[in-house]
DSSP file (Angstrom, degrees, kcal/mol; ACC not computed):
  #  RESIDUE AA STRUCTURE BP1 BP2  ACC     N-H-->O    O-->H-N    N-H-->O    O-->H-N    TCO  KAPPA ALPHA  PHI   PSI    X-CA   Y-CA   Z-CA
    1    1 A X              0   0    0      0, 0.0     2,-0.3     0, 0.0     3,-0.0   0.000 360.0 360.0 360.0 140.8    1.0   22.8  -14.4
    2    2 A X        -     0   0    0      1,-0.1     3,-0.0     3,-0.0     0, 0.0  -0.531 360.0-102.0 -79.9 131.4   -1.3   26.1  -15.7
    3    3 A X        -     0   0    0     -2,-0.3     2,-0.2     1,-0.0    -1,-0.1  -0.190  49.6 -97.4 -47.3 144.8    0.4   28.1  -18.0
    4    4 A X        -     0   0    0      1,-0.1     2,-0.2     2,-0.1     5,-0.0  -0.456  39.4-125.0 -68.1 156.0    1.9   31.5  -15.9
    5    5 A X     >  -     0   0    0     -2,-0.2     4,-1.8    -3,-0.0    -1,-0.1  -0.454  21.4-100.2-136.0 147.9   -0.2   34.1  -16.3
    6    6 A X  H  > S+     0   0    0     -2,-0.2     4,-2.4     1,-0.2    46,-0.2   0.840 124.7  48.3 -18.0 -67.0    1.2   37.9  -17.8
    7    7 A X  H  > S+     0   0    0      1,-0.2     4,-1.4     2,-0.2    77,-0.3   0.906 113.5  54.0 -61.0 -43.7    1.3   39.6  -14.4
    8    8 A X  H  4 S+     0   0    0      2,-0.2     4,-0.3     1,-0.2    -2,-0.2   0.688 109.2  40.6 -51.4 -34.5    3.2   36.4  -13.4
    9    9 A X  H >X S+     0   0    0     -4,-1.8     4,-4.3     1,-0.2     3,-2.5   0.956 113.4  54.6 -74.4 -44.5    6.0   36.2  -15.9
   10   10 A X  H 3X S+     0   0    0     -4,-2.4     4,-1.7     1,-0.3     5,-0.2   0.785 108.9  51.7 -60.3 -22.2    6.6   40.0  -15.8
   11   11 A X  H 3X S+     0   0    0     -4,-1.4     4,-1.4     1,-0.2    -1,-0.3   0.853 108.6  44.7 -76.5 -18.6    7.1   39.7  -12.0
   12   12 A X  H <> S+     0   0    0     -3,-2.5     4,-1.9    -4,-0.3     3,-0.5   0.934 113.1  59.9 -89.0 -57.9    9.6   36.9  -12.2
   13   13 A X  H >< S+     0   0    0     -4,-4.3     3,-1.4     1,-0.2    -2,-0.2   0.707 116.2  34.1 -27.2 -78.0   11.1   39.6  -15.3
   14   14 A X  H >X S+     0   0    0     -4,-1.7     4,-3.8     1,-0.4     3,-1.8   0.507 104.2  60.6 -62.1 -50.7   11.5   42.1  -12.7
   15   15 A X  H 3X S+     0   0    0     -4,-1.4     4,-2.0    -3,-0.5    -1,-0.4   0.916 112.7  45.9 -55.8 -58.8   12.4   40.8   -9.7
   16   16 A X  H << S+     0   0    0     -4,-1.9     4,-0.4    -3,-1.4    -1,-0.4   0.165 108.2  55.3 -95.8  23.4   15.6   39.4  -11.6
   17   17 A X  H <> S+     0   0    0     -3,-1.8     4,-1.2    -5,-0.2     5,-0.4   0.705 107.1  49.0 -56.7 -66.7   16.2   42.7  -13.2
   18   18 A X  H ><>S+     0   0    0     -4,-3.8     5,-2.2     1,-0.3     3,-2.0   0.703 115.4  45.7 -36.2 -73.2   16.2   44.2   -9.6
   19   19 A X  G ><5S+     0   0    0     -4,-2.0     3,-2.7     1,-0.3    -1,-0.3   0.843 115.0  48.8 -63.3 -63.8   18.8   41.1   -8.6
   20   20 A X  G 345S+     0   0    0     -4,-0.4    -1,-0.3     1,-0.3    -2,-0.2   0.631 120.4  35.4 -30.4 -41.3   21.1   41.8  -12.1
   21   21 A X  G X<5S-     0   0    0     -3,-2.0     3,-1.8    -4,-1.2    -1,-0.3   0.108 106.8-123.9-116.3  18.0   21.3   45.3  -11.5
   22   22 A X  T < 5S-     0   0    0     -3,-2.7    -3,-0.2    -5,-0.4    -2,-0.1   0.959  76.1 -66.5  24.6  52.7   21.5   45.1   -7.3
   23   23 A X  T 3 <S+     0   0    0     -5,-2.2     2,-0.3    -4,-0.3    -1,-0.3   0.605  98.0 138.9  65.8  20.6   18.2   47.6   -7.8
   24   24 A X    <   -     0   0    0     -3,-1.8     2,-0.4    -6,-0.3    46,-0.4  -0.846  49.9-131.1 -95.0 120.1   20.1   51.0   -9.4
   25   25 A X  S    S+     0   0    0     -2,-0.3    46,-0.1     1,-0.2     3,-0.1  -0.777  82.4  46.8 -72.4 141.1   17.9   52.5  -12.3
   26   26 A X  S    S+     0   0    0     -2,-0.4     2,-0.4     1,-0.4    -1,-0.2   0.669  78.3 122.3  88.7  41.6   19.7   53.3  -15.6
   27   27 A X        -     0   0    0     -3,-0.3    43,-0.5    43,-0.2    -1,-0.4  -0.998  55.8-136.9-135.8 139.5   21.4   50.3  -16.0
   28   28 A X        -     0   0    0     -2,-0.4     2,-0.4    41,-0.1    41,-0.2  -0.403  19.1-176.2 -93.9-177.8   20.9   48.4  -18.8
   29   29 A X  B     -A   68   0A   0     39,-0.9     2,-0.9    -2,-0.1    39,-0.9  -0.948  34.9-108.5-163.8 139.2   20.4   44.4  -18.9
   30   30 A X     >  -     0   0    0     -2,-0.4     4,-1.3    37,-0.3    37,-0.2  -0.777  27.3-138.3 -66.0 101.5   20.0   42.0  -22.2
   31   31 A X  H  > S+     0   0    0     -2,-0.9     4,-2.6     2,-0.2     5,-0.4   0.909  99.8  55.2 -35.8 -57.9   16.4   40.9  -22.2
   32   32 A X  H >> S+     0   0    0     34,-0.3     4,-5.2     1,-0.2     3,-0.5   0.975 106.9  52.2 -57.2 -50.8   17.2   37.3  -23.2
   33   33 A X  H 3> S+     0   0    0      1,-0.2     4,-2.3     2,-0.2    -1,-0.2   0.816 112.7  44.2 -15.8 -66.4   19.5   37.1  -20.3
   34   34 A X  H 3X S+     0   0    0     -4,-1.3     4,-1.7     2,-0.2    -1,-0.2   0.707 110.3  51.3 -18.0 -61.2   16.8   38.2  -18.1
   35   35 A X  H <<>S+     0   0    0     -4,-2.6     5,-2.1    -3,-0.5    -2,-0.2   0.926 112.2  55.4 -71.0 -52.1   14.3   36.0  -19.6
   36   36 A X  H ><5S+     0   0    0     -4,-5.2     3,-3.4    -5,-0.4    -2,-0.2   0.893 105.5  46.8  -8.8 -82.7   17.0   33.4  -19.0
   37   37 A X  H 3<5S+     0   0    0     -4,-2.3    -1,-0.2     1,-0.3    -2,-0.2   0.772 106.0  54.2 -65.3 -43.3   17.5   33.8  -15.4
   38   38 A X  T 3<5S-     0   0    0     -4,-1.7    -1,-0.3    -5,-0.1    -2,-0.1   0.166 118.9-101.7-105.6  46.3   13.8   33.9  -14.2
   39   39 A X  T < 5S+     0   0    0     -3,-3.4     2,-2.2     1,-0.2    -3,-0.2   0.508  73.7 140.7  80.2  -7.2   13.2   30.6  -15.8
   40   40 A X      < +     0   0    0     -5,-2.1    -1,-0.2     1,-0.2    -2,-0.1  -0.602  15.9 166.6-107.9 110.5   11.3   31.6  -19.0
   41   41 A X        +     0   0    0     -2,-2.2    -1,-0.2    -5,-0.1     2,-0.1   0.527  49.4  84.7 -42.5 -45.1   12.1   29.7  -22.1
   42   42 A X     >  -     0   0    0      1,-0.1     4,-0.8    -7,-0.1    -7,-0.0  -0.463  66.3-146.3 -85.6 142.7    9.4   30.6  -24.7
   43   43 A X  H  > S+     0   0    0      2,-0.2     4,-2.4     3,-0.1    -1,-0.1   0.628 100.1  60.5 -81.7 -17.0   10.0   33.6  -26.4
   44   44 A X  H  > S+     0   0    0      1,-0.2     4,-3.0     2,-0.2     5,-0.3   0.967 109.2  44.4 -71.1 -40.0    6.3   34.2  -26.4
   45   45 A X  H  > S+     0   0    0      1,-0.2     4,-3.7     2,-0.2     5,-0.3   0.942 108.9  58.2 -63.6 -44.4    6.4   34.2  -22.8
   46   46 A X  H >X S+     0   0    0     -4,-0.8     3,-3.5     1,-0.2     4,-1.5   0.949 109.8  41.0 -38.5 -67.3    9.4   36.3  -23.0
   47   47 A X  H 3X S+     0   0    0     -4,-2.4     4,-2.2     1,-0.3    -1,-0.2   0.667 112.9  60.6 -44.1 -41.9    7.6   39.0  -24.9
   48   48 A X  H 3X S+     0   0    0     -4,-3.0     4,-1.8     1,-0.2    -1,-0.3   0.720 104.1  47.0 -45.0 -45.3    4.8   38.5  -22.7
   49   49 A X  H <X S+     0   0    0     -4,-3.7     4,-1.6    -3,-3.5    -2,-0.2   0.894 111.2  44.1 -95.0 -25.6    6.6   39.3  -20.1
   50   50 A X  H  X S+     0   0    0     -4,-1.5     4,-1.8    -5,-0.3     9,-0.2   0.881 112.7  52.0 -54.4 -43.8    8.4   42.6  -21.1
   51   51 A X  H  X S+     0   0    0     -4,-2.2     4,-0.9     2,-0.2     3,-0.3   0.925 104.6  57.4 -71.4 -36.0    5.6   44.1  -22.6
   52   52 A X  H  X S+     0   0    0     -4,-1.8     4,-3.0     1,-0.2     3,-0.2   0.923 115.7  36.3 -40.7 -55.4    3.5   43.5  -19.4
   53   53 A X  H  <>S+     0   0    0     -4,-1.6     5,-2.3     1,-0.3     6,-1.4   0.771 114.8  49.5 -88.1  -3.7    5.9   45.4  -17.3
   54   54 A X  H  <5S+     0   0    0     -4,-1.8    -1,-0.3    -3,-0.3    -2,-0.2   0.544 109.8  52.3 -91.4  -2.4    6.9   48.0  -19.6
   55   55 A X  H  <5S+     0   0    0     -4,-0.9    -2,-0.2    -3,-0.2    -3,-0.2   0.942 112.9  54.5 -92.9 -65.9    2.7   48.5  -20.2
   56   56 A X  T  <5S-     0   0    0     -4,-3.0    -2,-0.2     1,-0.2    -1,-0.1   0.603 119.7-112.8 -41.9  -9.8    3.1   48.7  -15.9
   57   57 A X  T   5S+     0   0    0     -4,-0.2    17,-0.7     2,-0.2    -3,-0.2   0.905  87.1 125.9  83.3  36.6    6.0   51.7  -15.9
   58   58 A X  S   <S+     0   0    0     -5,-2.3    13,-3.2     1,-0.3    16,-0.4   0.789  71.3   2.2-112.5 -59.8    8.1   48.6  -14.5
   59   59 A X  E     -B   70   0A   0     -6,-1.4     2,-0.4    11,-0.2    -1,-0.3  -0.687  60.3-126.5-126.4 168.2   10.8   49.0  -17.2
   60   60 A X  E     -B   69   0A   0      9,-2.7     9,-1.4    -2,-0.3     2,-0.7  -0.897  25.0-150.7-119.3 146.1   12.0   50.9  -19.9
   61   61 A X  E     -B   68   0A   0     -2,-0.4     2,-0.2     7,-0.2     7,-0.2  -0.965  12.5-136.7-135.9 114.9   12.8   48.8  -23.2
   62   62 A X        -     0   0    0      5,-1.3     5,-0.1    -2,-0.7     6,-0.1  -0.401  13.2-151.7 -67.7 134.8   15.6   50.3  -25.6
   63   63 A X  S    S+     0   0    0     -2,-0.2    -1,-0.1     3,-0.1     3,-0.1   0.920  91.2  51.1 -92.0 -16.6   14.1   49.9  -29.4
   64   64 A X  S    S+     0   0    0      1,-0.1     2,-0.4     3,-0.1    -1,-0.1   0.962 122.5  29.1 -83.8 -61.2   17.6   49.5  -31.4
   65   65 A X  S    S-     0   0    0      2,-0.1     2,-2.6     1,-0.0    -3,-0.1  -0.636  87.7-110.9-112.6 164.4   18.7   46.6  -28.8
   66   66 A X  S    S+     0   0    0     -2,-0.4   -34,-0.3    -5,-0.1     2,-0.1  -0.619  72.3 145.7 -94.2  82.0   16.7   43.8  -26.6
   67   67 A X        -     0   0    0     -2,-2.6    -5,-1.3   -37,-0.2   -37,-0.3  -0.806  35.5-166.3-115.1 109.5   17.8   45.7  -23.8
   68   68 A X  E     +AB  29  61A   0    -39,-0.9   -39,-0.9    -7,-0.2     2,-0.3  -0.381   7.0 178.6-110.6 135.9   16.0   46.3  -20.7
   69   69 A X  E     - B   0  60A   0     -9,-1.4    -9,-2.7   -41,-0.2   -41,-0.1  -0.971  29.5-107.6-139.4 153.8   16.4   48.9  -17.5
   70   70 A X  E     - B   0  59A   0    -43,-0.5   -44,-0.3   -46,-0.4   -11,-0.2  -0.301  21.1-134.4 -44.9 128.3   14.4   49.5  -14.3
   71   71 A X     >  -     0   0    0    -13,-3.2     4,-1.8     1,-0.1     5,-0.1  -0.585  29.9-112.1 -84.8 172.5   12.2   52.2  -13.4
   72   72 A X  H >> S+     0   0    0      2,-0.2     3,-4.8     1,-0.2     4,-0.9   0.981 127.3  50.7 -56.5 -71.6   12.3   54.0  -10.0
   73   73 A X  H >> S+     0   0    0      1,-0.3     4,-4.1     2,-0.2     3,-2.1   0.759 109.1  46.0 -21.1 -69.8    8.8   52.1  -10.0
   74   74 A X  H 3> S+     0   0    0    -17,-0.7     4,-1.6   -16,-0.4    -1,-0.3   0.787 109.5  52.8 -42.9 -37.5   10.1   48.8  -10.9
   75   75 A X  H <X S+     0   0    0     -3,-4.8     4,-1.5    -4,-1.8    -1,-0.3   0.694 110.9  53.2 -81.2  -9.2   12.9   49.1   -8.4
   76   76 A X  H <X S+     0   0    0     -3,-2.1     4,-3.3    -4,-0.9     5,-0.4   0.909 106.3  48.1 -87.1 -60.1   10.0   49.9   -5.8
   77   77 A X  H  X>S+     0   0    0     -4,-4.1     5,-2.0     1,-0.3     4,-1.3   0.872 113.0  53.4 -64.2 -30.0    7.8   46.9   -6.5
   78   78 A X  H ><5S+     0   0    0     -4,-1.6     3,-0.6    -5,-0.2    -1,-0.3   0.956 101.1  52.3 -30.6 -68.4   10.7   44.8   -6.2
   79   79 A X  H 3<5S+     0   0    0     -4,-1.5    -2,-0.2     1,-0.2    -3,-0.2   0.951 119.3  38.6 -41.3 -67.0   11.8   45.8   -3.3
   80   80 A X  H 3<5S-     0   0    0     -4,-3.3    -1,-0.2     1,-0.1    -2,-0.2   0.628  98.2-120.9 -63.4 -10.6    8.4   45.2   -1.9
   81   81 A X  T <<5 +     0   0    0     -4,-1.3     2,-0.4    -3,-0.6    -3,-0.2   0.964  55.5 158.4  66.0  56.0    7.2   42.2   -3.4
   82   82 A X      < -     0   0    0     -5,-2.0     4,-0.2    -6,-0.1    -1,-0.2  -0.909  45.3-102.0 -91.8 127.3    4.5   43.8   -4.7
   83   83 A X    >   -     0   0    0     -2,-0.4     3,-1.1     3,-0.1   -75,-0.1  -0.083  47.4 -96.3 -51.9 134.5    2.6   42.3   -7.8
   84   84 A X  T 3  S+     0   0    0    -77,-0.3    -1,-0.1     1,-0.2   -73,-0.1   0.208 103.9  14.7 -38.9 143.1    3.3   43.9  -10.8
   85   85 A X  T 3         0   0    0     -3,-0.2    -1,-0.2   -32,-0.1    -2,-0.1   0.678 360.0 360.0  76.4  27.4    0.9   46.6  -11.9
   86   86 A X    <         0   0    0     -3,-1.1    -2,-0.1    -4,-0.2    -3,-0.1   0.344 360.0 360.0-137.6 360.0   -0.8   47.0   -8.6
């Protein structure tokens, strides 16, 4: 199986923000959780996949805890099933 690609993990990220937080921005979420929940295991992949969507405007990333919230943006491309960063 090919390793997931950047755009891929961060969509999977998102997507299960969006579910976690039933799509409100300004709610916060545990990043490992997250990473949990849409299947990714590696912490490189983790990392991969936060920084991807926070480089998109997807999320906002707290620096004191590995905590994660949605942007308006993020709640948008969710909603549509659009790929990240496009």
């Amino acid at each position: 199986m090919p390793k997931p690609t950047a755009m891929e993990l961060a969509a999977r990220f998102v997507a299960v923000l969006y579910a976690a937080t039933n799509g409100r921005t300004g709610v916060f979420r545990r990043t490992n959780d997250c990473a949990a929940r849409a299947g990714i295991t590696r912490a490189a992949d983790s990392k991969r996949a936060v920084a991807t969507a926070e480089a998109a405007g997807l999320i906002v990333v707290r620096v004191d805890e590995p905590l994660v919230l949605l942007t308006a943006k993020g709640r948008e491309a969710a909603q549509r099933g659009r790929p990240v960063g496009r």
